[in-house]
N, C-alpha and C positions, 0 to 999 in steps of 0.2 A: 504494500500500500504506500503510495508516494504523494508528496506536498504536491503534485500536480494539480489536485481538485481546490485547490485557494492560489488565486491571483496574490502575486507577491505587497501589490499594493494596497490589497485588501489590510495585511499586516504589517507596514510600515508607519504606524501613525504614531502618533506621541501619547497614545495610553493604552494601557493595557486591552485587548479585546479575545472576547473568547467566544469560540464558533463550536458549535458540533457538526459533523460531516456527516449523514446517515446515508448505508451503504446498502443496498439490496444486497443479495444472496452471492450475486457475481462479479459483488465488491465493486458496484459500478456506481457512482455517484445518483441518489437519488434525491438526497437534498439538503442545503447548507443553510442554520440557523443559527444569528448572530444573539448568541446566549447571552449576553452583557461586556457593558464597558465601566473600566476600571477607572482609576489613575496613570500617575507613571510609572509606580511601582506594585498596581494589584488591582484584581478586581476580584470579586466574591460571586462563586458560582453557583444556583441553585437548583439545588439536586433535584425537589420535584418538579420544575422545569423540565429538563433534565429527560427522569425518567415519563414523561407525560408528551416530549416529544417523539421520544424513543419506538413509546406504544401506538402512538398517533400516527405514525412513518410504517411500524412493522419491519425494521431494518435490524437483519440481526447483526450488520459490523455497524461500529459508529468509530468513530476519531473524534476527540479533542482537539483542537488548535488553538493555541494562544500565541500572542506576543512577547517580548520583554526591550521594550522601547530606549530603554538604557542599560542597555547592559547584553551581557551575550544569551545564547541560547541554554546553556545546563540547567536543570532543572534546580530548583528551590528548594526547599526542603515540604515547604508548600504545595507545592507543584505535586510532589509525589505523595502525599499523603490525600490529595483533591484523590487522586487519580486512581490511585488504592481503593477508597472509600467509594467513587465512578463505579470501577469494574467488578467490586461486590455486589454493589445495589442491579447492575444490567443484568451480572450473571443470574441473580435472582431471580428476574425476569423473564429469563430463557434469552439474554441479547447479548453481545459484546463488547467489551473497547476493544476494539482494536490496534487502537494507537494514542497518544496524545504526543504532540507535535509543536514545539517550541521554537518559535521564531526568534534569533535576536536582530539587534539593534544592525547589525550590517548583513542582514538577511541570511545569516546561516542558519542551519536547522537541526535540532535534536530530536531524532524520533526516539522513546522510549521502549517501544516495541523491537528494537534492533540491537538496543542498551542490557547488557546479560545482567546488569544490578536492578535494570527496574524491569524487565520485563519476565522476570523467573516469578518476582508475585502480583503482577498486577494482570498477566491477559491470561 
């Protein structure tokens, strides 16, 4: 699964923004929902949002995407504990994360899902 489905632009702003990506079955983009906007250094994600878009789609992959408008792409400490807490609540569900996706400040990118510290317990 790659940052292909977010226009780099969408992620370059000066505050934090956080998108979910919901993916049908053959991981093909079925639709991109801009979850909230933050600061410059955070924004607060909510979960029944979240899980109410999830059901509302029927998509069993989802991604996260965020930004970090100052700073590089590794994850926060935050970052992974959102993300942890994401991929219990979907698996729940019967859904997935599949990824959450860290934009930094010169457009490099952290995928988690490819990262062997976060992705042994969070997909």
């Amino acid at each position: 699964i790659k940052y292909k489905y977010m226009k780099r632009a969408e992620m370059m702003d000066t505050k934090e923004i956080v998108y979910l990506l919901c993916l049908d079955s053959a991981k093909c983009r079925k639709r991109i929902c801009k979850l909230t906007e933050g600061d410059e250094t955070a924004a607060t994600v909510d979960k029944a949002k979240i899980a109410r878009l999830v059901a509302q789609n029927n998509c069993p992959y989802n991604i996260l995407v965020h930004n970090h408008p100052r700073g590089g792409s590794s994850p926060s400490v935050s970052d992974i504990d959102t993300s942890r807490s994401i991929a219990v609540m979907l698996r729940s569900m019967g859904f997935s994360l599949a990824d959450h996706l860290i934009v930094g400040a010169e457009g490099d990118v952290f995928s988690m899902f490819r990262d062997p510290s976060c992705s042994t317990f969070l997909f």
